[in-house]
C-alpha positions as CSV (number, residue, x, y, z in Angstrom):
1,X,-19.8,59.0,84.3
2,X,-21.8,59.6,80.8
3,X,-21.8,63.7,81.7
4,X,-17.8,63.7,82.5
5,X,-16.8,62.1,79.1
6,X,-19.5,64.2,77.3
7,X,-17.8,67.3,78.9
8,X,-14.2,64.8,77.9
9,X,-15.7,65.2,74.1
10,X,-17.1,68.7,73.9
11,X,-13.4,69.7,75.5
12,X,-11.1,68.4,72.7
13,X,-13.6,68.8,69.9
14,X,-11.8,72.0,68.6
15,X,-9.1,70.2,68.8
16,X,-9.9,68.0,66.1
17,X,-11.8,70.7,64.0
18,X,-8.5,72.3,64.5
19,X,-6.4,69.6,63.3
20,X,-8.7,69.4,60.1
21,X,-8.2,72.6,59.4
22,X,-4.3,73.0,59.0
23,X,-3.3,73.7,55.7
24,X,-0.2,71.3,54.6
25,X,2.3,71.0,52.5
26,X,3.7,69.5,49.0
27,X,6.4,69.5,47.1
28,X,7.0,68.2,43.5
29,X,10.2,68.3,42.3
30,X,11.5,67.2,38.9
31,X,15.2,67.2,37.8
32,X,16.0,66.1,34.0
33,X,19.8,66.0,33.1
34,X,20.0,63.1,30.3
35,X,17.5,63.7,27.3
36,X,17.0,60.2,25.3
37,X,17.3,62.6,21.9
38,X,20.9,63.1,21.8
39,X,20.4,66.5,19.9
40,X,19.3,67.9,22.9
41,X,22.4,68.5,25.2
42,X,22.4,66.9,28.7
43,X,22.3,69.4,31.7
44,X,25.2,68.8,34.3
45,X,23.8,70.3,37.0
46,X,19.2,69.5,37.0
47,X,20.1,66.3,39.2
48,X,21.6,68.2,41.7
49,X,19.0,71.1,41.4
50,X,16.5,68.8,42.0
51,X,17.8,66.8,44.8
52,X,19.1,70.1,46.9
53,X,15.5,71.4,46.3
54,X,14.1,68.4,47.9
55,X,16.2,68.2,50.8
56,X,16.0,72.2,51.4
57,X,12.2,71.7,51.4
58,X,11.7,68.3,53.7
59,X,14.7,69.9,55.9
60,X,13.9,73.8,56.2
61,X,9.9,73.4,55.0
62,X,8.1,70.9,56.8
63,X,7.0,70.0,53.5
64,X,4.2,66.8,54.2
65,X,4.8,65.5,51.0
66,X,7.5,65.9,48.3
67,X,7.3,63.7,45.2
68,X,10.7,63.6,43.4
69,X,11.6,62.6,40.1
70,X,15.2,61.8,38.8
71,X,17.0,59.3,36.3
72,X,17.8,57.5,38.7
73,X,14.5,55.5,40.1
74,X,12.2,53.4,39.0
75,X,10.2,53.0,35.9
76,X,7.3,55.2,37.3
77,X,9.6,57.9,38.1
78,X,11.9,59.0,35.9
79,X,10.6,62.4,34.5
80,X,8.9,61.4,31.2
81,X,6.1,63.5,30.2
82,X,3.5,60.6,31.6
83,X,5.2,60.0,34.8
84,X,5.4,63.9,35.3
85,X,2.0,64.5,34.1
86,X,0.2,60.9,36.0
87,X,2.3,61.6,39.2
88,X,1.7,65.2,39.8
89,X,-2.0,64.5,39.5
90,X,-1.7,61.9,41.8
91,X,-0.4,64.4,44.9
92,X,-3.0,66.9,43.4
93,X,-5.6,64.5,44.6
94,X,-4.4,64.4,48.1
95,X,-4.4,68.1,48.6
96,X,-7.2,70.6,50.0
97,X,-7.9,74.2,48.3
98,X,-5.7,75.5,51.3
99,X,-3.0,73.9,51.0
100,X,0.4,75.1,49.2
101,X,1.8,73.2,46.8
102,X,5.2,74.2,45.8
103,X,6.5,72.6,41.9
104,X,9.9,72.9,40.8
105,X,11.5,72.0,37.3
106,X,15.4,71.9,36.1
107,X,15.7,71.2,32.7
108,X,15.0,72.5,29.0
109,X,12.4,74.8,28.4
110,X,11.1,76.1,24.8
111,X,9.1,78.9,24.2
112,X,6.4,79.4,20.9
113,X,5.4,82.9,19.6
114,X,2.8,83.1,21.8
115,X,4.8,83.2,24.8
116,X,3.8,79.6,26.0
117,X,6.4,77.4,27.9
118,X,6.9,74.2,27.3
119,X,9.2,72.1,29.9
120,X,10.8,69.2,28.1
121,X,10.6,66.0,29.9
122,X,13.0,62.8,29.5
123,X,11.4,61.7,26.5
124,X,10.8,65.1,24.5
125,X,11.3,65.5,20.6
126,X,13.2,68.5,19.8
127,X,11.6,68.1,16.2
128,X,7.9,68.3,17.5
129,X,8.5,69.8,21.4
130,X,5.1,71.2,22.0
131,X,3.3,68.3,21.2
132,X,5.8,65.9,23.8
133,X,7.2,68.8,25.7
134,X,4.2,69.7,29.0
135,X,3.2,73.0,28.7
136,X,3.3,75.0,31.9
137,X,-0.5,75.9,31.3
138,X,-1.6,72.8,31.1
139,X,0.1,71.9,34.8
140,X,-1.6,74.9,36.4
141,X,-5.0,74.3,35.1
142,X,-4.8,70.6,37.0
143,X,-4.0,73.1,40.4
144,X,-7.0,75.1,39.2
145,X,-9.2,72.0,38.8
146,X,-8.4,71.1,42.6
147,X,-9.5,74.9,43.7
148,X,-6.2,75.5,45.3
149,X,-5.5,78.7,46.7
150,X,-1.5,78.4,47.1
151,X,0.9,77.7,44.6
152,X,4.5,78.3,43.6
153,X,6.1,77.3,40.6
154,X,10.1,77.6,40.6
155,X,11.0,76.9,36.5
156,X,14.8,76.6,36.4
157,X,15.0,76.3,32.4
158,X,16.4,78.1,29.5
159,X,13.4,79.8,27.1
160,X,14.9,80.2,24.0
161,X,12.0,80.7,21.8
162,X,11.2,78.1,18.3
163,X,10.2,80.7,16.5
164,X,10.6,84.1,17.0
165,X,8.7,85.6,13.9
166,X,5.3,85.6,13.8
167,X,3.0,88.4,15.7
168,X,2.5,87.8,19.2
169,X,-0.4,86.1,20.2
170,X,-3.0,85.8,23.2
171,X,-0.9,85.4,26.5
172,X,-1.5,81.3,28.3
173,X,-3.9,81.5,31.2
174,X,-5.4,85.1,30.0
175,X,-8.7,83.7,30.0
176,X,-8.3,81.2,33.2
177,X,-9.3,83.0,36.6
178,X,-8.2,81.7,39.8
179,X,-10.5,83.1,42.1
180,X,-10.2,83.6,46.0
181,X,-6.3,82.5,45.4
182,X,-4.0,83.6,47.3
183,X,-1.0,83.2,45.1
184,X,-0.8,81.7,42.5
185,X,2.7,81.9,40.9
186,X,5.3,80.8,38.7
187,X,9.2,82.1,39.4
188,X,11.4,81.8,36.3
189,X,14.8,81.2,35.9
190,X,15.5,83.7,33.2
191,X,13.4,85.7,30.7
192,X,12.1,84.7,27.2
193,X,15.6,84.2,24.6
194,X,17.9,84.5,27.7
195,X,20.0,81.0,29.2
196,X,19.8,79.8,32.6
197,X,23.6,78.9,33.7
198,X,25.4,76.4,35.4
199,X,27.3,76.7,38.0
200,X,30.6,74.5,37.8
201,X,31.9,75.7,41.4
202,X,28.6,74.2,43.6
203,X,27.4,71.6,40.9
204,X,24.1,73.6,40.3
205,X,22.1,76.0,38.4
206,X,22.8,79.3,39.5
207,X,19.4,80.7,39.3
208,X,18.6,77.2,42.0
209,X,21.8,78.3,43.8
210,X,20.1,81.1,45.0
211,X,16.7,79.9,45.4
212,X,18.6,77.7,47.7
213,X,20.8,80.1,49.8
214,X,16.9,82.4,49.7
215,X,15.2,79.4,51.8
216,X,17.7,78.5,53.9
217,X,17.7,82.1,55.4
218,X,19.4,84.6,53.2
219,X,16.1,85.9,51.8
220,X,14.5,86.8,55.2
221,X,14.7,90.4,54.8
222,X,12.9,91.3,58.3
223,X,14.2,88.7,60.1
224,X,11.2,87.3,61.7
225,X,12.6,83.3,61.2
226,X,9.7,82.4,58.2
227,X,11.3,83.0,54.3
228,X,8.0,83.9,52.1
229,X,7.8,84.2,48.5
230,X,7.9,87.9,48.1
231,X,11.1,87.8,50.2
232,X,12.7,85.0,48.1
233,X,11.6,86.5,44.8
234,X,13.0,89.9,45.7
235,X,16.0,87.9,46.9
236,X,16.7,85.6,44.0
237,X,16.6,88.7,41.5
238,X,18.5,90.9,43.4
239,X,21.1,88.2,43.7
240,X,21.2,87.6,40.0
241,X,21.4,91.3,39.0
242,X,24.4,91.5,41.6
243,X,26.2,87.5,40.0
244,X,25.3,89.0,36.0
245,X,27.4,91.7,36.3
246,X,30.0,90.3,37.9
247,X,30.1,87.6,35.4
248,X,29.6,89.3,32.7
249,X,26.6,87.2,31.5
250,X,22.9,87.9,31.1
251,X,20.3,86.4,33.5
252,X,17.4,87.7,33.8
253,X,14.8,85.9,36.7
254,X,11.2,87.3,36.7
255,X,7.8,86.5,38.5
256,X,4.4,86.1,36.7
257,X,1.1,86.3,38.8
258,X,-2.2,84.7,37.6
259,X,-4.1,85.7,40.9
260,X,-4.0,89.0,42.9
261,X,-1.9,88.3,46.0
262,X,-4.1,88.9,49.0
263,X,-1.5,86.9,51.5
264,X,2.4,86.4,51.2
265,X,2.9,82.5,51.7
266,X,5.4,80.9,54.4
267,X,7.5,78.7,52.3
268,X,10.5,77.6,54.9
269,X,12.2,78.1,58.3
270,X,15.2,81.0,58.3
271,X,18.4,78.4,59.5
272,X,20.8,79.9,58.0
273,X,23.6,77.0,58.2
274,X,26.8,77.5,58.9
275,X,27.6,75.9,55.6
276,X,25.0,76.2,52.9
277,X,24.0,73.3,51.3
278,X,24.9,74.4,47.8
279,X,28.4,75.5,49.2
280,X,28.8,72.1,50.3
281,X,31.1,69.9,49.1
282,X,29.7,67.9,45.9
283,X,29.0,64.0,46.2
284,X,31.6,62.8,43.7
285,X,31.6,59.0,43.1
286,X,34.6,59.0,41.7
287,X,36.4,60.5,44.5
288,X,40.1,58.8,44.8
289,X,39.6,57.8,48.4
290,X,36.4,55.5,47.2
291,X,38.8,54.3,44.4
292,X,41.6,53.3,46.5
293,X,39.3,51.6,48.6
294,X,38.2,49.7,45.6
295,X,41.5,48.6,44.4
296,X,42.6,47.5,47.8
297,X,40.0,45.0,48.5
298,X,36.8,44.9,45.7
299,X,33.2,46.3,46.6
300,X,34.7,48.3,49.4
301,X,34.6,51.4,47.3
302,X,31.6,50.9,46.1
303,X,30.2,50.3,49.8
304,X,31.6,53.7,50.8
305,X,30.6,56.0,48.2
306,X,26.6,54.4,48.7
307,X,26.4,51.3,46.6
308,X,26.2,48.9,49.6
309,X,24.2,46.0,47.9
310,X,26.9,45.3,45.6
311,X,29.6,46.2,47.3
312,X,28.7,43.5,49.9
313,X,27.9,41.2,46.9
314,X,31.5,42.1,45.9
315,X,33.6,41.7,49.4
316,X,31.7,38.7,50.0
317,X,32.6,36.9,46.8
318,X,35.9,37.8,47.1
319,X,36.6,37.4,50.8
320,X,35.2,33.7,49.7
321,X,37.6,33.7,46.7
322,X,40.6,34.3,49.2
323,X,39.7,31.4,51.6
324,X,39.6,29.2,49.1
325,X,42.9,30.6,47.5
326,X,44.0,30.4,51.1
327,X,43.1,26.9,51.3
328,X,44.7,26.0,48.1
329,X,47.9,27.4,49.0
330,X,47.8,25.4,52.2
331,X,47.2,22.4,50.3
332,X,49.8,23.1,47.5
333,X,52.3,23.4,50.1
334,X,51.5,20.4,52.4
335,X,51.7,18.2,49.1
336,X,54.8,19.7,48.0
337,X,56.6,18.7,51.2
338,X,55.4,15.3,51.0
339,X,56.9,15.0,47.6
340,X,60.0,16.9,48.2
341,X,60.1,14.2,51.8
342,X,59.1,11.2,49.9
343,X,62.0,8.3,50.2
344,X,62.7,6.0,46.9
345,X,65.0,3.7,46.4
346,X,68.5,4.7,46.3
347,X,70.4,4.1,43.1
348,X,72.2,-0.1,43.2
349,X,73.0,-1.7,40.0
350,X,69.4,-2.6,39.1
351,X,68.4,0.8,37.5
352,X,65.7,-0.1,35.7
353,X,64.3,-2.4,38.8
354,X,64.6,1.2,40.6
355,X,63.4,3.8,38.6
356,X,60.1,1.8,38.2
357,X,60.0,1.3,41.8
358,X,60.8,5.4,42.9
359,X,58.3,6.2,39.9
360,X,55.3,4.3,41.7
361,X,56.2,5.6,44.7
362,X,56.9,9.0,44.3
363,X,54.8,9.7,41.3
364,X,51.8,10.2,43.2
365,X,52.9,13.0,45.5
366,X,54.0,14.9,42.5
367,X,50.7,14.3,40.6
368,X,48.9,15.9,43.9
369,X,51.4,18.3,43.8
370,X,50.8,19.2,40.1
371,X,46.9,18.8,41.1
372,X,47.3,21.7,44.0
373,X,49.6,23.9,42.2
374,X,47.2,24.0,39.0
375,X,44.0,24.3,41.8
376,X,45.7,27.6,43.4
377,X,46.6,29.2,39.8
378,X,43.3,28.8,39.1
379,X,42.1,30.5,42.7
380,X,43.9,33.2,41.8
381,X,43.4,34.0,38.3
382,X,39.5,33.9,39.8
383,X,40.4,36.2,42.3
384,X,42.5,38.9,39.6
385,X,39.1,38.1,37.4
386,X,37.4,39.1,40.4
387,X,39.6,42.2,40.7
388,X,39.2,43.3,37.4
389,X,35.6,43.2,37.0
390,X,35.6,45.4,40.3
391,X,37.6,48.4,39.2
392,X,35.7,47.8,35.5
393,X,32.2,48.6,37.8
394,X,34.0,51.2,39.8
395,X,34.6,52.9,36.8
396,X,31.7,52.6,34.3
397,X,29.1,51.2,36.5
398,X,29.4,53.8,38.7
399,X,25.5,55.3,40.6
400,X,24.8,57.9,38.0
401,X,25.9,56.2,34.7
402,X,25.2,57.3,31.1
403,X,23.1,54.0,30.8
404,X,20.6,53.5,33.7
405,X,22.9,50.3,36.2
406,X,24.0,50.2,39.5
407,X,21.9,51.6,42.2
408,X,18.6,54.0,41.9
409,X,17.3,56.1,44.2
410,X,13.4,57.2,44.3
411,X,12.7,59.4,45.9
412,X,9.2,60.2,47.7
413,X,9.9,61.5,51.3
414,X,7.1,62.4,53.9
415,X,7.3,64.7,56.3
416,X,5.0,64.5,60.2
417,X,5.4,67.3,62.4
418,X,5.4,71.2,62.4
419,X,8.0,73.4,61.4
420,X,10.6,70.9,61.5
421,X,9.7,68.6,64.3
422,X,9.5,65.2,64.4
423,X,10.2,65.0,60.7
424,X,9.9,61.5,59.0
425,X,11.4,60.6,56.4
426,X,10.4,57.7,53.7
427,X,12.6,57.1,50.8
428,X,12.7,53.6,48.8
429,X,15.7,52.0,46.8
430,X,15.7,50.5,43.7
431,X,18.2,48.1,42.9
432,X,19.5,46.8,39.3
433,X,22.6,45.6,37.6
């Protein structure tokens, strides 16, 4: 018996050395569309670059880890320069030197004359942005710390330059050697003094429009079913040449290596979806179906369009409201045909004698009468309260307001399996009002 599960052991042990051994994945994603400085315009479109990036990599990636951060969650993620700084060293620590971590910014980006970039988080200072902006350096000499061989950076940001004069100085990271890397990479959206543009037909940026359509499929140049980096670069620049001059506008994408490339990385599955996700239709909140939903019966628009906490809160208080009203109107109308059916004395010679008699007995149906009607105008100036408040939410309270109500969504999904299968994904809500 001890000799056949001896043999059991010695059979599946390269299993488990195997299972050690396989490199994973992890994404961080950060999307920054509302600056708290209001001299720095907000972005329409780095929401939606950040949220398609994270579903293109969890869906099309088996990504085992992508930590996203949006205006939209909780304190500890919404992208200030802490939380972006605190929470990408956080997934650093859970990675391996083989392992490929894959980081992705939409927002503003500054440049100094020395050619560094600086990505502006939530809280930036345009008046002093290198000292609260996060310097791209910075964030690859934490991967360098961790000795990791694969990583990607994807920087969908403008780099218009503070200060242009000056003679150029040293290039960032000249002096910083990644050694035994495989890539080590950083894929901009546009060069230095050039604009990264929106895209007002598919609600994103257009440089992450194509990084989008590149690792769905579009990008796999020899068709073999894997999308790497060299393919997607080639892609994405290609695609932008071929979008500038049809537009008449100047984009300008680039690559910058800090290790010599002695493998091309795997960073999704060719699907190539009948409809690509950044064709898709564009979640709108506001869509007139969700507010005709709303004005027919409160909260039910708000329960469509994803707000399903309060729109429950909101049906329910008003689906009490009308019972009550209901009950109210029953009531009014039961009293008013007892008064309207309630016999006095009829009219004889004694008129005084009779109007003191019909008033003490007919008086007190119309009181309760009175009593009702007052009872249901107040049941339904509840209910129009009710109402109003609703469509006041619909409206200005809606999931992504200007000022941080309604429902949040944080976003920190974790994917089990290979190359798609038996994906798993976690992602918590955060409710306030």
């Amino acid at each position: 018996m001890k000799f056949k599960i001896l043999i059991f052991f010695l059979l599946i042990q390269p299993l488990f050395l195997f299972a050690e051994t396989v490199s994973k994945r992890f994404g961080f994603v950060v999307g920054v569309s509302e600056y708290k400085d209001l001299s720095l315009a907000n972005l329409k479109t780095a929401k939606n670059d950040a949220l398609g990036m994270t579903k293109i990599l969890f869906s099309y990636g088996s990504y085992n880890r992508i930590q996203t951060l949006l205006q939209e969650g909780s304190t500890k993620s919404t992208p200030t320069k802490n939380n972006i700084i605190s929470q990408f060293e956080s997934l650093l620590e859970e990675t391996k030197p083989d392992d490929l971590v894959v980081f992705y910014f939409s927002g503003h980006g500054v440049v100094d004359y020395n050619d560094k970039v600086y990505l502006l988080p939530e809280d930036a200072n345009p008046q002093n942005p290198f000292e609260t902006g996060i310097a791209v350096e910075q964030l690859l000499e934490m991967t360098r710390r961790f000795q990791l061989k694969r990583v990607v950076f994807f920087i969908d940001a403008c780099r218009n330059p503070e200060d242009s004069k000056g003679d150029v100085g040293r290039k960032y990271l000249e002096a910083v050697q990644f050694k035994d890397s495989e890539i080590v990479s950083v894929f901009y959206s546009t060069k230095v003094g050039y604009s990264s543009f929106e895209d007002p037909k598919s609600g994103y940026g257009i440089f992450t429009k194509y990084l989008i359509y590149g690792l769905e499929g579009r990008a796999d140049s020899n068709y073999n079913g894997e999308v790497t980096y060299s393919e997607l670069s080639n892609y994405v620049i290609q695609a932008m040449k071929e979008w500038s001059k049809e537009n008449q506008k100047i984009q300008k994408p680039y690559t910058k290596e800090y290790a010599e490339k002695s493998e091309d990385t795997i960073l999704t599955y060719a699907v190539n979806p009948d409809t690509s996700l950044a064709d898709a239709p564009m979640f709108n909140p506001y869509n007139p179906t969700y507010a005709f939903r709303s004005f027919l019966y409160p909260g039910w628009g708000q329960y469509a369009r994803g707000q399903e906490e309060k729109g429950k809160v909101y049906m329910s208080i008003f689906t009490l409201g009308l019972l009550y009203a209901g009950y109210q109107f029953n009531q009014y109308r039961s009293d008013k045909e007892a008064y309207e059916s309630a016999i006095g004395i009829p009219p004889n010679a004694r008129v005084s004698e009779t109007i003191v008699f019909n008033y003490l007995l007919i008086e007190p149906y119309r009181q309760r009468m009175e009593s009702s009607r007052t009872s249901l105008s107040q049941a339904l100036t509840v209910l129009v309260f009710l109402w109003s408040a609703n469509v006041f939410d619909f409206y200005l309270l809606g999931p992504n307001p200007k000022e941080k109500t309604g429902v949040f969504l944080d976003l920190d999904m974790e994917n089990q399996g290979y190359m798609g299968i038996n994906r798993i994904g976690k992602v918590g809500y955060a409710l306030r009002f």
